[in-house]
N, C-alpha and C positions, 0 to 999 in steps of 0.2 A: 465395674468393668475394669480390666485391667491395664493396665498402662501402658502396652504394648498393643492393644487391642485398643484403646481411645488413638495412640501416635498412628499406626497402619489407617485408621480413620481421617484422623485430618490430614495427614499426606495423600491420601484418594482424593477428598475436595480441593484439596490445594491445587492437585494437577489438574482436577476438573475446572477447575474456574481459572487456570492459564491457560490450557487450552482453549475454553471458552473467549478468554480473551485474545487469542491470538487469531482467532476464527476472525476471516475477513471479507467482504464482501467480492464476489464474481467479479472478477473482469471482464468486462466487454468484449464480446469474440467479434474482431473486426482486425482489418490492417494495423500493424504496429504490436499486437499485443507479444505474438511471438517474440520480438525483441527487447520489448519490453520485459519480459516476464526474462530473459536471458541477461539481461544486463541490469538490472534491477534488484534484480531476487537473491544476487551476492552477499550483497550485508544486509538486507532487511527483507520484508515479506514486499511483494509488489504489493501497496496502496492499489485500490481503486481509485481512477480519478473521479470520482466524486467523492472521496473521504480526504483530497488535496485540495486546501484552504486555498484559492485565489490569491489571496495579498501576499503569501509568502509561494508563492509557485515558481518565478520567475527568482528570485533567490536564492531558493532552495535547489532551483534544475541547474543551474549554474556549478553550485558547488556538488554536485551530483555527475553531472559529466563530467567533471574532472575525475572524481574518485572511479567511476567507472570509463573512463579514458574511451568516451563517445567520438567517434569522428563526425567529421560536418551533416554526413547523411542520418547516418545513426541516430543523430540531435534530431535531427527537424523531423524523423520518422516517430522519435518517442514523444515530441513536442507535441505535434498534428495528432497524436493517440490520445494524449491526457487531454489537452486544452480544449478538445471537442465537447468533452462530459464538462469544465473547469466553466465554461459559458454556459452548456444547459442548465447545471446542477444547483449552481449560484447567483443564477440573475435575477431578478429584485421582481419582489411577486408582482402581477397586473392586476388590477381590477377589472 
């Protein structure tokens, strides 16, 4: 096969499997997402809140509302968004 014809090959998969990873779970269509997905989606894809780790949430949203220059409503709209799935998603299995 020729070498041009193997590179045009692995550049196909390559893109496929970045795409693939950049594939992310559905957001929750409920109150907040709107804004979320607006103020969010500037430098990164909007996370699903259930692919946001609990122990760093509250550290991370912090330094989060700054870069995206949330006011007080804005905050506690995207907070009450994520933190609803952050409690279902991660709470310690029952028997």
């Amino acid at each position: 096969m020729p070498l041009s014809r193997r590179l045009a090959l692995w550049l196909t998969a390559a893109a496929a499997l970045a795409a693939a990873a950049c594939a992310s779970i559905p957001l929750p269509e409920r109150e907040g997402v709107l804004l979320y997905r607006a103020k969010c989606s500037g430098c990164h894809r909007p996370y699903a809140p259930v692919e946001i780790k609990p122990a760093k949430w509250q550290e991370t949203f912090a330094e989060m509302r700054k870069k995206a220059k949330l006011n007080e409503a804005e905050a506690e709209a995207i907070q009450r968004y994520v933190e609803i799935d952050l409690v279902a998603s991660h709470a310690p299995a029952t028997r």
